[in-house]
C-alpha positions as CSV (number, residue, x, y, z in Angstrom):
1,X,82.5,67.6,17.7
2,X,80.7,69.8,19.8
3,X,79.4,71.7,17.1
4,X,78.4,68.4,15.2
5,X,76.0,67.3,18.0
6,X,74.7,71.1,18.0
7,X,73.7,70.6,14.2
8,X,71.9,67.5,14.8
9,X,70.0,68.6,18.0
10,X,68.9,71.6,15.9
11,X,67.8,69.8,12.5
12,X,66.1,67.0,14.7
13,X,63.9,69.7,16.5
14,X,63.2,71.9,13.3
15,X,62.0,68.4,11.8
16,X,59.8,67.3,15.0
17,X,58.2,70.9,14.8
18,X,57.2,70.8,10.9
19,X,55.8,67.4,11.5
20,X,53.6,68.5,14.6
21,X,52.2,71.3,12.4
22,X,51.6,69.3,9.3
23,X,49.6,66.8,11.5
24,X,47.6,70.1,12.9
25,X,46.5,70.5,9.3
26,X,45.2,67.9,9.1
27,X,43.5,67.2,11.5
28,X,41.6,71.0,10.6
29,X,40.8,70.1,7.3
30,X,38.7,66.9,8.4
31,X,36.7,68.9,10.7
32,X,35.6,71.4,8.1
33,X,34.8,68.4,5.6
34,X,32.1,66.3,7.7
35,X,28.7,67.2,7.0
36,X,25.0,66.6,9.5
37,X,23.0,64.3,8.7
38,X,19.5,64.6,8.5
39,X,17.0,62.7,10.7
40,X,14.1,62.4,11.0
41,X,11.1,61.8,13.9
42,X,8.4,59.3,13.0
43,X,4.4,60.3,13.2
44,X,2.6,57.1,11.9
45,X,4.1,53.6,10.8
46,X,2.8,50.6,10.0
47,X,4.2,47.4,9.2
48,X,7.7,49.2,8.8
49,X,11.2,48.0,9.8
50,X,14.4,49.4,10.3
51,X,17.6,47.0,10.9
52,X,15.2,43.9,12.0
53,X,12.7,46.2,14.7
54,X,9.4,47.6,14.2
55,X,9.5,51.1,13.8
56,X,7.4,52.9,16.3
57,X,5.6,56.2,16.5
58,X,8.0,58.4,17.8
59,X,11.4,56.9,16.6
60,X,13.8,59.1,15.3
61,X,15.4,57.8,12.3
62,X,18.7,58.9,10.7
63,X,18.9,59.6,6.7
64,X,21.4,56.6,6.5
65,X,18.8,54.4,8.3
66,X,17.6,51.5,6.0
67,X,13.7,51.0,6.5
68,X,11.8,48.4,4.9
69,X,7.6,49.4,4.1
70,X,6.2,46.0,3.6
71,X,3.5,45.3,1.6
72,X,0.5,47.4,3.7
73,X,2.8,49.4,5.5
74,X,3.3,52.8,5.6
75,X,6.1,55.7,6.6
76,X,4.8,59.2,8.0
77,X,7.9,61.2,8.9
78,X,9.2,64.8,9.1
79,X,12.1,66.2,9.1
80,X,13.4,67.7,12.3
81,X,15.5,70.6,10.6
82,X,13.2,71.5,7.3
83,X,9.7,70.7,9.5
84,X,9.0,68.5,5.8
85,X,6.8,65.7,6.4
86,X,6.8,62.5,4.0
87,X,4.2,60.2,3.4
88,X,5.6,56.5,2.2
89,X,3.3,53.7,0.9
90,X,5.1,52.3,-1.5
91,X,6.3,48.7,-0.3
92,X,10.4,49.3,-0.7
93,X,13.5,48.8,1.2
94,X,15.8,51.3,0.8
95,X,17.9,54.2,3.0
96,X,15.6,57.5,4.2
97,X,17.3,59.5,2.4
98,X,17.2,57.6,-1.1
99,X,13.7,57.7,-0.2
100,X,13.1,61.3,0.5
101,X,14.8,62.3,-2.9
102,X,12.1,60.7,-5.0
103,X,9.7,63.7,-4.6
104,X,10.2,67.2,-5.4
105,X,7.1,69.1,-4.7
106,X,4.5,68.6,-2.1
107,X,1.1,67.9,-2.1
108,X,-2.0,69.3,-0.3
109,X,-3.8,67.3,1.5
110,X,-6.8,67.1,3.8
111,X,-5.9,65.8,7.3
112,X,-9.1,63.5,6.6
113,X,-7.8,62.0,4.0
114,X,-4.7,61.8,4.9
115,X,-6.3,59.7,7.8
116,X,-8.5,57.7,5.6
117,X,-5.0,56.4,3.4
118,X,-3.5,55.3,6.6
119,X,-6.8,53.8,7.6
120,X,-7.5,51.7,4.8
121,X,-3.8,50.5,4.6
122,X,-4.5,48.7,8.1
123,X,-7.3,46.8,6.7
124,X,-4.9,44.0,6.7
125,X,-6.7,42.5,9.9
126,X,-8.5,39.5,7.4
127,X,-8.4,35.7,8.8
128,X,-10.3,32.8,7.8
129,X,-11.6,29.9,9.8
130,X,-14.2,27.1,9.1
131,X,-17.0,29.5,8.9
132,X,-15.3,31.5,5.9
133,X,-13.2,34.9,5.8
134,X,-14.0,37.0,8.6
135,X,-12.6,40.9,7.9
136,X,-12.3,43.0,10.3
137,X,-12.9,46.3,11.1
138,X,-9.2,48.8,10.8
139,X,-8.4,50.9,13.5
140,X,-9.2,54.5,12.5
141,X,-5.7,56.7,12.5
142,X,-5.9,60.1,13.5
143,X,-3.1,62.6,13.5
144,X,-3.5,64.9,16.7
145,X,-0.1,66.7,16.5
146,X,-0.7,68.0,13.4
147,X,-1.0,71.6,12.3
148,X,-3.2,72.4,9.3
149,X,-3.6,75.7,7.5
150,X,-6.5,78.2,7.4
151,X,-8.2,75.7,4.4
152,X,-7.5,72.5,6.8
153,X,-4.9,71.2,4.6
154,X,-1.1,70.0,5.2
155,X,1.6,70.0,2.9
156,X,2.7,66.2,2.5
157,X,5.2,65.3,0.3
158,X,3.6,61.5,-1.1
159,X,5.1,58.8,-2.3
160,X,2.4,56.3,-3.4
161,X,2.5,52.8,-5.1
162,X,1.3,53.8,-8.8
């Protein structure tokens, strides 16, 4: 009887043990599967919105954000990892990183004239009244933070309304 009980004890603990190691395989394996995801820090937006709130200048956005550019909006973001900046002015709604996979080579641009397409994009500031339509001046946009190479170009990748 003795030796009955003895057996069990031992093939009870020999079962508990390969079931603790199996579950510490496990739990290895999801580790090594996650991946980062890329985000992103906001330069200029206008007339963007991500989950319902304005997105502001400085924001950090994740790739599996979901912005929406409205109509005269625009998206002027880099990424914090590659030091890529995109430039969005096509009206969409869609996630960052569906976004960022549309272009595949960048663009040189001047910092004017970068300035300039964010400039005219704010000319949105139209109203009318019993006199007749009164447009106003935009706001000029400048970019301050922004490093520019020995030509006075940056390297944007663009994605434009065609």
């Amino acid at each position: 009887m003795k030796k009955i009980l003895l057996l069990i004890v031992l093939c009870l603990l020999v079962g508990a043990t390969a079931d603790a190691q199996k579950g510490k395989r496990k739990a290895t394996k999801t580790k090594a599967n996650t991946t980062a995801v890329a985000t992103y820090k906001v330069e200029k937006a206008h007339e963007v919105y991500c989950d319902g709130n304005e997105v502001m200048q400085g924001a950090n956005l994740s790739a599996n954000n979901t912005v929406e550019i409205k109509g005269k909006g625009y998206l002027m973001i880099v990424n914090t990892k590659a030091k890529k900046r995109y430039y969005i002015s096509k009206a969409m709604t869609a996630r960052v990183a569906d976004v960022v996979k549309e272009v595949t080579k960048p663009k040189s641009v001047s910092k004017a004239y970068l300035e300039s397409l964010m400039t005219e994009k704010q000319n949105s500031n139209d109203y009318s009244n019993s006199y007749g339509n009164v447009l106003r001046a935009p706001m000029p946009v400048y970019l301050d933070n922004v490093k520019t190479d020995k030509n006075g170009e940056i390297k944007v990748y663009m994605i434009e309304e065609e």
